[in-house]
LUMTOR-393558 format. One record per atom (N, C-alpha, C): y negated, x, z. Coordinates in steps of 0.1 Angstrom, whole numbers, plus 5000, padded with zeros to 4 digits. Layout:
YXZ...
% end
This chain:
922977154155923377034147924176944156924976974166925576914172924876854180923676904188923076844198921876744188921576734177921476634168921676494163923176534164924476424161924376334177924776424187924776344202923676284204922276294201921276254205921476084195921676134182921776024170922875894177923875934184924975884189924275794203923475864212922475784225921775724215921075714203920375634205920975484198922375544188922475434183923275344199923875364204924475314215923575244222922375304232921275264239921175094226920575134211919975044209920974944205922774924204923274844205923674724218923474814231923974774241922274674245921274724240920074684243920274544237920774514221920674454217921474304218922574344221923274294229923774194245922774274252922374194259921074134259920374154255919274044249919573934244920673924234921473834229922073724237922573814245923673764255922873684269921373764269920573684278919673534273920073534259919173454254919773294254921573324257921773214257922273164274921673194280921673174294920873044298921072954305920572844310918872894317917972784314916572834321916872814339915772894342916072894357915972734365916672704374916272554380915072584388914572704395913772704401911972654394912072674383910672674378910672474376909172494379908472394381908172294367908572224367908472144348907272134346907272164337905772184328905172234328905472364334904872524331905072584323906572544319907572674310906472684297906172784293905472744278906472764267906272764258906672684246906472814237908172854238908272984231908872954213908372814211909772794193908272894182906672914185906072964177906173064180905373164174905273344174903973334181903873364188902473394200902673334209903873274212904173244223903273074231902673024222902272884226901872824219902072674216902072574212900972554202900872584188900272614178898872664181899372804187898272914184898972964174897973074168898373174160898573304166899473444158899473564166898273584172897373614162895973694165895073604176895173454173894473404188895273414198896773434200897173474211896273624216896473684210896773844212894873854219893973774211892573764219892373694228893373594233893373504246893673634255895073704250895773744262894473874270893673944252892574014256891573984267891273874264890473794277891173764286892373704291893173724303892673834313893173944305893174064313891674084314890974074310889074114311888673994323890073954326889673814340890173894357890974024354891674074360890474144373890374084389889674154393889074304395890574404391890274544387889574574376889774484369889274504353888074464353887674424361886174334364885474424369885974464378884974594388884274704382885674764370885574884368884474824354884574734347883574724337881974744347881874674360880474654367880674814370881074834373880874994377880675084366880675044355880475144342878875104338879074944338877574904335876674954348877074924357876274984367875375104368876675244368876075374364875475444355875675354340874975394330873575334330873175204335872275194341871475244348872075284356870975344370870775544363871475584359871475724351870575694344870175624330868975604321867975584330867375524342866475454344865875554352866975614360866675704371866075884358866675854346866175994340864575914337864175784333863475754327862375794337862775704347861275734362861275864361862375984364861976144359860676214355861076104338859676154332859076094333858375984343857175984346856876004359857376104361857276164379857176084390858275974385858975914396859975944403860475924416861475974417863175884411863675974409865075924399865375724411865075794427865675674430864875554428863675594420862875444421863175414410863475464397864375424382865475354388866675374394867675334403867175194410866375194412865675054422865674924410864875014400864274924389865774824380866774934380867674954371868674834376868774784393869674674396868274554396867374574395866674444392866874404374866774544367867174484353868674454350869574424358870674394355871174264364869774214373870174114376870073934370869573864378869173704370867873764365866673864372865773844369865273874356866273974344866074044331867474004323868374064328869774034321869873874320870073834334870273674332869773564325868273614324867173544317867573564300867873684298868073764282869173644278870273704282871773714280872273624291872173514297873173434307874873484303875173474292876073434290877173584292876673704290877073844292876673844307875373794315875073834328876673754340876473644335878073594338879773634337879173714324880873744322881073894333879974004331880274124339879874054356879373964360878673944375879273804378880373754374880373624381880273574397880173544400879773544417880973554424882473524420883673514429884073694429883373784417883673914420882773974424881673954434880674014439881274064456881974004457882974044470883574214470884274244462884374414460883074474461882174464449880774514451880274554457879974424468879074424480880174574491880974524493881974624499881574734495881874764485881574944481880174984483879574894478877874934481877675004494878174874506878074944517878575004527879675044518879975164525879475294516878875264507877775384498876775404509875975284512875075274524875375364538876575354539877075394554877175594551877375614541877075804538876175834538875175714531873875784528873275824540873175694552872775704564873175814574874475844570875075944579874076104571873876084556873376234552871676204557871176094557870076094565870076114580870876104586870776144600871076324600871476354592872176494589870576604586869876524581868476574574867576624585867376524594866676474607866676604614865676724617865576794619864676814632865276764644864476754653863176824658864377004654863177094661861377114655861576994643859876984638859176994646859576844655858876764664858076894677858377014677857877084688856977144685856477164670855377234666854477144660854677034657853376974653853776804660854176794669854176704680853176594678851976594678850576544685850576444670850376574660849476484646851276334643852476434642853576324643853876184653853976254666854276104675852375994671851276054669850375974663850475894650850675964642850275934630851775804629853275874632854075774627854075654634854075644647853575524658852475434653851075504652850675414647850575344630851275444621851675384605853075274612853275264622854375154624853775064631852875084640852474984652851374864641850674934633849774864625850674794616850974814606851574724597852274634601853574704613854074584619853374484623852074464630851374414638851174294626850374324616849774254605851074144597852574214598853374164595853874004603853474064613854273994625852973854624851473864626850373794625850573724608850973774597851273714584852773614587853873664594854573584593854173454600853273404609852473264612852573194599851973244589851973124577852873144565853973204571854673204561856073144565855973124578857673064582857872924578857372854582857972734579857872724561857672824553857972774536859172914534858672994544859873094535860573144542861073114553862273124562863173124555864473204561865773124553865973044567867872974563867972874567868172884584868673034589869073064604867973104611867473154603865873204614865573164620864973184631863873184644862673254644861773164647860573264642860473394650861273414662860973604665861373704655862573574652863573734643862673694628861973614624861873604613860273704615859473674627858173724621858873924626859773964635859974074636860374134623861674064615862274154601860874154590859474084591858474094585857674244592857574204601857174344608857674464602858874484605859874604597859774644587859574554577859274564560858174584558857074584563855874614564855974744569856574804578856174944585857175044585858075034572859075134571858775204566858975404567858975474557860175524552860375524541861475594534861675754537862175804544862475924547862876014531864175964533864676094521863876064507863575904506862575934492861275994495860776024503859876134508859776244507861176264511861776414511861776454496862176364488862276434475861376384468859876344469858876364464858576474465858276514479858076624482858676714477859576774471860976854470859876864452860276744445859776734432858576814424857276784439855776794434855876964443856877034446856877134457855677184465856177024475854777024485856077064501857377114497857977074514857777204521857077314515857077434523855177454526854477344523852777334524852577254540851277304543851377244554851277064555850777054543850876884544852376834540853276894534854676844534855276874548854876974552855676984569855476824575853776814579853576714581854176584578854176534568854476444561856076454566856976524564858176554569858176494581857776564594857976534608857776414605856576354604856276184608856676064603857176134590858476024580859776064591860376094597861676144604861176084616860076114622859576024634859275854637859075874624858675704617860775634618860875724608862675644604863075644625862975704629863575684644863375564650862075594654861175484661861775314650861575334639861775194631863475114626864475234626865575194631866075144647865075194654865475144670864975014667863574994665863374874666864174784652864774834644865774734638867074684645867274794656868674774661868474664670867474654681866774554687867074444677865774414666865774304661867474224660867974344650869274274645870474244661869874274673870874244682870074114685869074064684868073974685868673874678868773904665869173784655870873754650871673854656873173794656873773744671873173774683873773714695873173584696873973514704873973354706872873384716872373424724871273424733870873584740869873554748869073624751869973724760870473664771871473754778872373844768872873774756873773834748873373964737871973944735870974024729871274184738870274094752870574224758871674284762872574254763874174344765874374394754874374394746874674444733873974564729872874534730871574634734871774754741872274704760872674814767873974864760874974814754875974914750875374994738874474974732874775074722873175164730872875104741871675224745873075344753873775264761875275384764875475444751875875404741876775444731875775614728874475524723873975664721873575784726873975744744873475884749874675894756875875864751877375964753877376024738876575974727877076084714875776184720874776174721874276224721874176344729874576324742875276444756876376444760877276394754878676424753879476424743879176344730879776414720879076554712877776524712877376684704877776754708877276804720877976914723879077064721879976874719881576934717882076924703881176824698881376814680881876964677880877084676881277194668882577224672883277234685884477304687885677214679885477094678886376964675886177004661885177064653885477044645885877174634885877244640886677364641887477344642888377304650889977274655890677184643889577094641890177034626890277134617889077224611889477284601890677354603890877424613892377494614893777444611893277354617894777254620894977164609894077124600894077074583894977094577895377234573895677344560894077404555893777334542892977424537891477374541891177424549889577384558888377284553888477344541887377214535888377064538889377054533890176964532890276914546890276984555890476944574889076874575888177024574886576954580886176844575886276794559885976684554886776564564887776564563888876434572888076414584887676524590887776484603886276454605884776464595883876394594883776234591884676254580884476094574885876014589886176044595887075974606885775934612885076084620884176014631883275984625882475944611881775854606881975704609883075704600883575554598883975494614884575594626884475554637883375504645882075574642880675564650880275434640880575394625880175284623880875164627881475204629882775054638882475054652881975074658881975134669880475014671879275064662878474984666878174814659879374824648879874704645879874614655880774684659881774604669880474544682879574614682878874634693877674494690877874474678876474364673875274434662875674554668874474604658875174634642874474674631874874694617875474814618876774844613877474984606875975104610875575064595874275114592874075244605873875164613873075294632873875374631875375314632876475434636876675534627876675514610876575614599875175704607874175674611872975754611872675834621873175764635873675824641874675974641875775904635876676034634876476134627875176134619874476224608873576314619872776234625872176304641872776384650874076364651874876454663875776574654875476594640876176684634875876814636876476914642876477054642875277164633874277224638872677204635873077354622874677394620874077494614874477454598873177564592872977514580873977524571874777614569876177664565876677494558877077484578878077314573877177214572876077194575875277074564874977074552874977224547875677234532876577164523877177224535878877204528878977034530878676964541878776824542877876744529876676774528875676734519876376754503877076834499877476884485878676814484879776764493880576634492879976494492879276484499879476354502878376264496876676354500875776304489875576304476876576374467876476384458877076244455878476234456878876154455878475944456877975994466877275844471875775814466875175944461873975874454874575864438875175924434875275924417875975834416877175754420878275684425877975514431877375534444878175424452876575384453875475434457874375404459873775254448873775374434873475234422874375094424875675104433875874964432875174914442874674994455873674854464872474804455871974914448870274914439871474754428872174764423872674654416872974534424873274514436873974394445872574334448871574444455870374384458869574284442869774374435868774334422869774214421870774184420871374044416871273944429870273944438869573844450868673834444868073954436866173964436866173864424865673744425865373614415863873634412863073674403861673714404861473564396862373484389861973374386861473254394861973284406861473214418859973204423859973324418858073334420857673264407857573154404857273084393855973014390854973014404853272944404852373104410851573034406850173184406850273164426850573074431850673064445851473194454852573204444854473314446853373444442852873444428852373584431851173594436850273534443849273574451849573624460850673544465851173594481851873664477852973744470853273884465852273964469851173964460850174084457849274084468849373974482848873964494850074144501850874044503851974134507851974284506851974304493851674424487850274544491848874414495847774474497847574494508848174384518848674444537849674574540850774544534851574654532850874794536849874794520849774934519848474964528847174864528846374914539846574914551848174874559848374844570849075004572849875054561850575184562849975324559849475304547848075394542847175424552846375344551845275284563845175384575846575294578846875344596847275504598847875554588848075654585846975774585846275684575844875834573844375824581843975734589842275744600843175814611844575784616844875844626845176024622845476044606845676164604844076254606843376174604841776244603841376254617842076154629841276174640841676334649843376334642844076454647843576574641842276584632841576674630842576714613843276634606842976634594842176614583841876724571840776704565841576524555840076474548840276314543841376344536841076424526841976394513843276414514843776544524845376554529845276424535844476384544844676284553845576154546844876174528844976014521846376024518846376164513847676204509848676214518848676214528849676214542850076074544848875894537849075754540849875774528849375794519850275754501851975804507852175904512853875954511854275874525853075854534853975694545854475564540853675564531853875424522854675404518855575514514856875544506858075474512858675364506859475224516860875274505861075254497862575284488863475214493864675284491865975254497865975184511865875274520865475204534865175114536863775034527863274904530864274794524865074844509866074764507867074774517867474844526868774794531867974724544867274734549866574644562866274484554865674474543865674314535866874264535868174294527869574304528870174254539870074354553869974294567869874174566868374154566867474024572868273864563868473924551869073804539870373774541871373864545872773844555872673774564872173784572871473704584870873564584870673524571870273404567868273394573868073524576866373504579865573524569866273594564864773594549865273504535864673424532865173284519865173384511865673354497865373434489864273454479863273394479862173384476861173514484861273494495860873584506861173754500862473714502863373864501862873864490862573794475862173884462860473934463859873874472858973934477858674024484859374054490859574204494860474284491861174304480861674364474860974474460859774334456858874354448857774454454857474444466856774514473857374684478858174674482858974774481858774874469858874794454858574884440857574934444856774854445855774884440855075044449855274984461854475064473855275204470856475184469857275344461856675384449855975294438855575344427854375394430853475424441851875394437852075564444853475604448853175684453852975844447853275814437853175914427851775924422851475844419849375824414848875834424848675764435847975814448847975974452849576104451849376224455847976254441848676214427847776284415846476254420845876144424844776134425844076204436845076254448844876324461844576474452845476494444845476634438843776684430843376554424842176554417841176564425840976484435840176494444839876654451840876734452841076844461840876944451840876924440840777024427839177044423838576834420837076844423836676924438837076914447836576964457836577124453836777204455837177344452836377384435835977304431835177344418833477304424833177254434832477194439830977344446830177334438829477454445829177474461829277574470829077574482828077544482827377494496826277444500825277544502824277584500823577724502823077714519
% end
């Protein structure tokens, strides 16, 4: 009872002394420092000059829905829930989740949302808060790279050597080629504004002759083709392909941000040094370093993590700094990681998880809010799309099968070895991205290849079914007597 009474006693006190000086502050002179004709105008109840409570109380609602945190975290909810539906939707139709994900920031850009709804596409996307976004995106970009370099499993390359350094070389030498000969009649209308026609007919080349590695990988994974001898395949020369076609992006992009030719090439030699001290003098020693971290952490996961994401984000600064994109240095440092499977486990179950469910869908959303498909607005925009689209895939496909057949693969693996090169995804979006940073690809261009991109990732799923049918008629097929 007593400790009742005392409590009754603080609060009446607290609320007299509270009360009191509130009182006592109210009749205090206003400050000299404030600026005339800001003070607002406290004689109504809401605090301004004939509002009412309730229209205050929904101004001040929208105030705060103006607050750049408050802005993010709405894009990041619309974001995820987006890319989750779209990505289960492509599921069931045995797409892979990242091409739902692809789809999912084009429907949330000007080209679906904008067009629907302007007035909602503005309130969650205004253009002054695309600045965070773009930031997280790519540093979502910079994990994924590093778990793609992590994937990269060199010792493929010593058992099936021949049919790989063939097949990916030339699914890159051809398409690029046709890219590079298409960009002639396309630069002077679809340039952007900095380009030069090397860098502009090169970043065409590129986009034409990328394969998507990990969306490969997890076709493969999906249709459980990665333990058959045509997923081995297909494995090596997507991994042989991503090599070869990031070097030649690192080129280009040293090409298209130095002020000249001299400047190109220095930039070039530093990061041709850069990569062969990670390569023969940091691997090496990576495992013992990073051991030492776990120890010296506290609790090991907690060490080994720190001391990954340091020399990540260090190897991507590193080739920043150098002229080339973040981008190398994440993929890079995924390449020189420690070969045993244990800790690429353990690295893959932090960090990819994270960055595809997470940080990935906002690049698939930053890109889809560039991708203007309204721009393609005469049968002229989509011819030359569906040009795009038909070089693309006979220049990658194409090039693919006849060289897989010459290496003494039978046709139909053969076709089905071009269909999973064709496979462009993510990858080709962050190389377009590049090029649009850069001011080389207009954006007309870029929705053109972006569109191409879909597509050549979607066909890739009906192309294996149809590879499947073919090989199924074949085997029902009576022997020959």
């Amino acid at each position: 009872m007593k400790s009742f009474l005392f409590y009754l006693l603080v609060l009446a006190a607290f609320g007299l002394g509270l009360t009191l000086a509130l009182e006592q502050g109210c009749k205090l002179p206003a400050p000299q420092a404030a600026a005339p004709g800001l003070q607002p105008n406290l004689s109504r109840p809401g605090g301004l000059p004939g509002v009412e409570p309730s229209a205050s109380l929904l101004a001040n609602l929208r105030d705060n829905l103006q607050d750049p945190l408050t802005r993010l975290f709405v894009q990041l909810i619309v974001i995820v829930l987006a890319a989750r539906l779209c990505g289960a939707l492509a599921a069931r139709m045995r797409q892979p989740a990242v091409f739902g994900e692809m789809v999912a920031g084009i429907l949330l850009g000007p080209s679906l949302l904008g067009w629907l709804w302007p007035g909602l596409f503005h309130f969650v996307f205004p253009a002054p808060s695309l600045g965070p976004l773009r930031l997280l995106s790519q540093i979502g970009v910079c994990l994924f790279m590093f778990v793609v370099g992590m994937e990269l499993d060199v010792s493929r390359f010593k058992h099936q050597a021949r049919t790989a350094v063939l097949v990916s070389q030339v699914s890159i030498l051809f398409p690029f080629l046709l890219g590079v000969v298409m960009s002639l009649s396309l630069f002077s209308t679809l340039a952007g504004p900095k380009a030069t026609f090397p860098a502009f007919a090169l970043f065409i080349g590129i986009a034409l002759s990328i394969t998507a590695f990990p969306v490969l990988a997890r076709i493969l994974e999906e249709r459980g083709l990665t333990k058959t001898p045509l997923g081995g395949i297909a494995l090596v020369c997507a991994a042989a392909n991503d090599v070869t076609a990031w070097s030649i992006l690192a080129v280009v992009v040293a090409i298209a941000k130095a002020a000249s030719l001299a400047a190109a090439a220095f930039n070039i030699g530093l990061v041709a040094l850069f990569v062969l001290a990670m390569l023969f003098c940091i691997k090496p020693r990576l495992p013992r370093w990073i051991d030492r971290a776990a120890h010296e952490g506290g609790a090991p996961a907690k060490g080994v993590t720190t001391a990954v994401l340091i020399f990540l984000f260090a190897s991507a600064l590193a080739t920043d700094v150098m002229g080339i994109h973040a981008l190398f240095g994440s993929f890079l440092a995924g390449v020189v990681m420690p070969s045993r499977g244990e800790f690429r486990d353990f690295l893959k179950l932090r960090l990819e998880h994270f960055s595809a469910a997470f940080l990935l869908p906002l690049f698939f959303a930053f890109t889809g809010l560039r991708t203007q498909i309204g721009l393609l607005n005469d049968t002229s925009g989509w011819l030359l799309c569906a040009a795009l689209v038909l070089i693309a895939t006979i220049g990658k496909l194409g090039g693919a099968m006849l060289t897989a057949r010459l290496t003494g693969v039978n046709w139909i693996d053969s076709f089905a070895l071009g269909a999973l090169m064709n496979t462009r995804g993510l990858v080709e979006l962050i190389a377009l991205n590049i090029g649009y940073d850069f001011g080389i690809l207009s954006p007309r261009i870029f929705t053109m290849l972006v569109i191409m991109a879909l597509v050549t990732t979607g066909l890739t799923g009906p192309f294996l079914t149809f590879s499947d049918y073919l090989r199924a008629q074949k085997s029902l097929a009576p022997n020959p007597a």
